[in-house]
N, C-alpha and C positions, 0 to 999 in steps of 0.2 A: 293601129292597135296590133303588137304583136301576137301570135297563132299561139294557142296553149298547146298544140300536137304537141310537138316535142317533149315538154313536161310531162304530159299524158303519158307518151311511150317510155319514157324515160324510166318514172315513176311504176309501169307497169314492170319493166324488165326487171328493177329493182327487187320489189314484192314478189317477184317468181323466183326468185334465186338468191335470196336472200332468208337463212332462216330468223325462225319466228322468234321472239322472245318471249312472249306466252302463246302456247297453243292449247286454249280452252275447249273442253269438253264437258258436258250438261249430263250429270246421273242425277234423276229425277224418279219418283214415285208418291205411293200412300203406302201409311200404316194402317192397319185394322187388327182389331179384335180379334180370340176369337168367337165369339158371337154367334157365330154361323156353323160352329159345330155341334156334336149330339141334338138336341131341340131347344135351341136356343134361338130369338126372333131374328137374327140377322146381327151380322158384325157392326161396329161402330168404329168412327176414326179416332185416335191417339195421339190427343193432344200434346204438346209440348214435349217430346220425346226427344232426346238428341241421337242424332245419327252421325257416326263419323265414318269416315274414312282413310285405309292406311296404307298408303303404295306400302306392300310385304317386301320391298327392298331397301323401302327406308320410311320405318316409322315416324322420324320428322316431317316427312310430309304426307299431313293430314289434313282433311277437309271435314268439315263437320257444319249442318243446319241441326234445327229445331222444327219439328213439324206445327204446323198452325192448325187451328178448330176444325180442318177437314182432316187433318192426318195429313198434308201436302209436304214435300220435302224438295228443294231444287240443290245440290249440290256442283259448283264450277270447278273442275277438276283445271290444275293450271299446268299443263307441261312447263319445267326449267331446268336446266341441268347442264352436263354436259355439252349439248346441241340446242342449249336454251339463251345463247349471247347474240344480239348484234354481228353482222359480220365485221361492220367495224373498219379501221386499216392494218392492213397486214403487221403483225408483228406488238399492236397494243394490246395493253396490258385494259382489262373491262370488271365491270363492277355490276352484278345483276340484281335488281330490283328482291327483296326478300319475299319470300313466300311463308306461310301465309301472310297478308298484309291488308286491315289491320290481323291484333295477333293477339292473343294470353293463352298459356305463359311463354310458349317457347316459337323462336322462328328461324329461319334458314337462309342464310346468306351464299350466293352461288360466286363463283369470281373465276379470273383466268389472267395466267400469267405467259407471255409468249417467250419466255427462257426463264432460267434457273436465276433469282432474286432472292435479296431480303425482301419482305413481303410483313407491312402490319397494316392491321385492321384494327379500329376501335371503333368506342362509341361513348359521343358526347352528346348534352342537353341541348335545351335550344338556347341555351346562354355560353355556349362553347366550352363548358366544363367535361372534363371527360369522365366517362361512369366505369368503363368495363373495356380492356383490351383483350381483344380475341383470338389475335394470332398476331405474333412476332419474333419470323425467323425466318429459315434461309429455306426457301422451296426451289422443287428442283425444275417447272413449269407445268402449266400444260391446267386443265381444270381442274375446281376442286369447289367445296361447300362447310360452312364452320355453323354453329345452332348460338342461338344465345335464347339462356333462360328468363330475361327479363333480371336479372342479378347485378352488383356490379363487382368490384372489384375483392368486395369483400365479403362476397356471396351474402349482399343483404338486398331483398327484392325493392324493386326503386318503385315511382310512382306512375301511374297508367299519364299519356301525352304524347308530343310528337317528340323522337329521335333520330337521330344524324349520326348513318353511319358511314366511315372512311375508310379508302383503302391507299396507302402509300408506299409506292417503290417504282426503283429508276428515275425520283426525280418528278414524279407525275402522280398527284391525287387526285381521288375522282369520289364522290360523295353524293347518298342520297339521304332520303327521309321515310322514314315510318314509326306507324301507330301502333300504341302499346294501348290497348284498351282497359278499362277495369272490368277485373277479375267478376266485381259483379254482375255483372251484361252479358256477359259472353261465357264460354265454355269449360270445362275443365281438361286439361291435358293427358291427350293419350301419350300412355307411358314411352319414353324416346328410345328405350330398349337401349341398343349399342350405338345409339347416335347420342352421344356424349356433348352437352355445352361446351362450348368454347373447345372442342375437336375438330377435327378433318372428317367430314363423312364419306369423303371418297367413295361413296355407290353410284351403278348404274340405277337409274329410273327404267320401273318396269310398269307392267300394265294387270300385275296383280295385283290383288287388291285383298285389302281385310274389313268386311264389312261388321260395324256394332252398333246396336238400337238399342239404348237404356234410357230408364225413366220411372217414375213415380209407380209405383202399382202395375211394374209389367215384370214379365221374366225378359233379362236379359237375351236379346238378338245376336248370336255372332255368325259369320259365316266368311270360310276364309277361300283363296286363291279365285276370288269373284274377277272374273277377265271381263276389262272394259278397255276398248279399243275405238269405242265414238261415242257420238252421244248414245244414252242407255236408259230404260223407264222399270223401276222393277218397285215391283209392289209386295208388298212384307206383312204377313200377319206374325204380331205375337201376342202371348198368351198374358189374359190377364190375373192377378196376382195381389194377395192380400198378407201384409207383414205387422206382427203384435210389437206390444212391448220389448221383447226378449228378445227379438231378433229372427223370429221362427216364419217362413214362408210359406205362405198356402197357395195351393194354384185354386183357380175361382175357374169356375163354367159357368155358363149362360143358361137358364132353362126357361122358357117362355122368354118373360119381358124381365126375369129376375134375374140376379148374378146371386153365387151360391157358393160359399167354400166346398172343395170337393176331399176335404180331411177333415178331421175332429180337430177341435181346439185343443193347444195344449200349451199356453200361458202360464205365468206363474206369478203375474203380478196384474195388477189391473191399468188402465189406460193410463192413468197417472204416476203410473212407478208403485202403487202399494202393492208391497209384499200377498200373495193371499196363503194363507197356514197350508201347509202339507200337513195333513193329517190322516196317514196312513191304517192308526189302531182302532177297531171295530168300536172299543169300548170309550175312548178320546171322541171319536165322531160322533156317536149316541150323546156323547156331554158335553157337546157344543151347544153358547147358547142362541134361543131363538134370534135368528138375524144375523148369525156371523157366518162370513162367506168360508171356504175350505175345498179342497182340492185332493185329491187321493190319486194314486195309480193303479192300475188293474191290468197288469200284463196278463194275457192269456197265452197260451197255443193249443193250432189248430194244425192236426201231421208236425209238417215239418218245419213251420211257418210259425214265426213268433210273432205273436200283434201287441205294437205297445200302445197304450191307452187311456186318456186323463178325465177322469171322475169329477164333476161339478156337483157342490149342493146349487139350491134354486137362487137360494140369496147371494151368490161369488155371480151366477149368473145372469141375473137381474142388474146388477150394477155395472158400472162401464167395463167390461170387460173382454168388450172387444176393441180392434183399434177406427183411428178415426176413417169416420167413412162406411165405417160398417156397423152391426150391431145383432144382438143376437133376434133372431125372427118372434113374430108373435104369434099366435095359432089361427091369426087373419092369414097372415103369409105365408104360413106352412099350409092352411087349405088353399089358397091360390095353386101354390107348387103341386098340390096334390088333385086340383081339377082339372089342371093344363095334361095333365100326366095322364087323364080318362077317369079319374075318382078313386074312390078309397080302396075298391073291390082289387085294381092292378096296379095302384102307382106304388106300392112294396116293389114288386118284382122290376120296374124300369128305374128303382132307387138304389138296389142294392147290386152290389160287386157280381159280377157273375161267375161262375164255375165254384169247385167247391176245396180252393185252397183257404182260403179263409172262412169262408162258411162249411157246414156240415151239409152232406148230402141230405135230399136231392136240392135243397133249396130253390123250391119250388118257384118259378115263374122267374128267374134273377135273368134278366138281361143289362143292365146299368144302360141302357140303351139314352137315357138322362147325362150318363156321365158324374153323376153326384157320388158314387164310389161309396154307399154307405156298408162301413164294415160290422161284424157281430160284438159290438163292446158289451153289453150286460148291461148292469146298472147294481147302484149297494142299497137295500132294501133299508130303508128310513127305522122298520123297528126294532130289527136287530143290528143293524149294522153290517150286516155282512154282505157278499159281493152273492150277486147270482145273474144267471142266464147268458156267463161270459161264452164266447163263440156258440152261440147260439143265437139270441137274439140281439133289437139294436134299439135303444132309445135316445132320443132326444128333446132335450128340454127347450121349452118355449117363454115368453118373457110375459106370459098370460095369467094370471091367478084366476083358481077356478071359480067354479060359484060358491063354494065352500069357501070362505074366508080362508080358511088352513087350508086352500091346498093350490097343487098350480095345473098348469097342464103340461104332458110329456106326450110326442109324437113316436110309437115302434112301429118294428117290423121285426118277421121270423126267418128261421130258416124254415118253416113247413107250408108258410104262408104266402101269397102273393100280395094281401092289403096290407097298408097303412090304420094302426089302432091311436086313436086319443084318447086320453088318461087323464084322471087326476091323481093326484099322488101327492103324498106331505113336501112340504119344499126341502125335509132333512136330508129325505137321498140324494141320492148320487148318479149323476146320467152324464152323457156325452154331450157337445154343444157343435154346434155349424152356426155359421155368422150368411148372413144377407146384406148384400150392398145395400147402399141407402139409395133411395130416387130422388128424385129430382125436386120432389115434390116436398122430400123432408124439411121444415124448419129448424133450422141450429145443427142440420148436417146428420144426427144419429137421433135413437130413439129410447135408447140406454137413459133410464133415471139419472 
């Protein structure tokens, strides 16, 4: 039997002096909430989030996971480039495996030419049809990298499957394969910037990086020149976030076990796209009939400080008018929020804004130390119509009807005040709205009529 030493040494000497063609590197972490700020019970992890990754020297190469039910992300960072070929035999001409791979929409082809050639690259199906030529002409040598958008030749996007790409000059083709996944499974594309399809990227690979966490109900994560030089573990909160109909973005806080918009609502249509009436005139609002929803504005200022501010009757906010997932609270939830907080006597003062740009001095007990940022909107008095207690006090409407058939219940607070008061009030006025996530526990998601 002959000795396998020599293969052994052989095979070692090779691997030591021979560069790599991928030299993979592991960025890994969790997302979380945040949960864990002002008095909120603790962060949670962020489901299905995508996280990408973007060498800051060349935006084509990107790396992107989705995090799973713990908020987990492992990301394979793939060195190629330059110093990313086969050594090979002196003087060939090499073809390097594409990055990402599989891919949607866009991937990276690296190659190398060891003198000044004609030089083309295409790509054809698995039936040898060709779809898209990427480069064909006279290069002067030496390395270089070309992107294809998933396109062919007539910039129409082809079908997700395997592809065969080639590179021919001097006489000598050399061809591999990759996967074009559908667009629906996988990610959306970070933008290629100056890395142009079917162009020459000619960059160095560097070890900057541009990190970005988006997803359903969060604020956007970015953070840039993030230097990863091996494997790396960082863990990432961001903030959670609630988006209506129109497009308007609320940042959400945690308080207790609740989530909680930490701005007024300011919609103008309801969850389903209807219109709800702007109906600004004292006397239009009074002769609205029983049951129609309406919307008013109520800019105030306070100094220097402009507060803009949108006015609900009880029937616009009774009905779906928040978006899915949330809903507006009932005076079950607003006393939850308000015993977590120590009770009616102080949870004014850790509800509302503190200092007195937007409130009026002294505003008594205001620490927001809650985070729930409740500002002095007023409210428009159901019998005459008109606005009162603007930068002064603060109410908010509940999805409760009181004991009184005719009336609902409205949660304030003052600026003289440190408690929270409950009210009944006709449903015709006009008050502020805050939305509550829904729990876990909700049937059909919201609790919106």
């Amino acid at each position: 039997m002959h000795s396998r030493k020599p293969f052994i040494l052989i095979l070692f000497c090779v691997m030591s002096f021979t560069p790599r063609l991928f030299s993979q590197l592991t960025f890994e972490g969790f997302v979380t909430d945040n949960g864990a700020e002002y008095l909120g019970n603790g962060a949670e992890p962020v489901a299905n989030a995508l996280v990408e990754l973007a060498d800051q020297n060349d935006p084509a190469r990107c790396f992107r996971d989705r995090t799973d039910t713990e908020g987990k992300y492992v990301i394979q960072i793939v060195e190629t480039g330059v110093h990313g070929f086969p050594a090979g035999s002196p003087g060939a001409f090499r073809l390097s495996q594409n990055y990402p791979n599989p891919f949607n929409p866009s991937t990276v082809i690296s190659f190398e030419t060891p003198y000044p050639a004609n030089i083309h690259i295409d790509i054809r199906n698995v039936c040898g049809k060709k779809v898209k030529t990427l480069l064909n002409g006279y290069q002067s040598g030496g390395s270089d990298r070309v992107a294809w958008d998933a396109a062919d030749d007539a910039g129409k996007g082809v079908p997700a499957g395997v592809y065969i790409y080639s590179l021919s000059a001097g006489g000598v083709r050399i061809s591999r394969k990759m996967l074009l996944m559908d667009g629906g499974s996988t990610f959306p594309a970070w933008p290629l910037k100056s890395a142009e399809p079917g162009h020459k990227l000619n960059k160095t690979l560097s070890d900057l990086y541009e990190l970005r966490i988006s997803g359903a109900n969060i604020q956007t994560y970015e953070r840039q020149n993030l230097q990863i030089t091996g494997n790396t573990v960082l863990d990432v909160t961001v903030s959670r976030t609630a988006t209506d109909v129109d497009g308007n973005v609320y940042q959400a806080v945690k308080i207790g076990d609740q989530w909680w918009t930490a701005e007024n609502l300011k919609a103008t249509r309801y969850r389903d796209g209807t219109a709800i009436p702007d109906v600004p005139n004292a006397a239009e609002w009074c002769s609205l009939p029983e049951g129609d929803g309406a919307y008013c504005d109520c800019d105030y200022r306070t100094g220097d400080a402009l507060v803009e501010n949108r006015l609900y009757n009880w029937y616009a906010a009774k009905r779906n008018l928040a978006p899915a997932g949330w809903h507006v609270p009932s005076a079950d939830e607003w006393q939850t929020l308000i015993d977590h907080l120590g009770g009616e006597e102080v949870a004014g003062g850790k509800l509302k804004e503190a200092g007195t740009v937007h409130w009026p001095g002294p505003n008594e007990g205001a620490t927001n130390e809650s985070g729930f940022t409740a500002l002095p909107g007023g409210g428009r008095w159901s019998m005459d119509c008109y606005f009162l207690f603007q930068g002064m006090n603060a109410y908010f409407w509940t999805s409760t009807a009181g004991e009184d058939a005719n009336t609902a219940y409205i949660i304030g607070m003052g600026a003289y005040w440190t408690n929270t008061v409950k009210n009944e009030v006709y449903p015709g006025g006009g008050y502020s709205v805050r939305l509550v996530r829904d729990s876990s526990d909700d049937e059909g998601g919201n609790k919106d009529p």
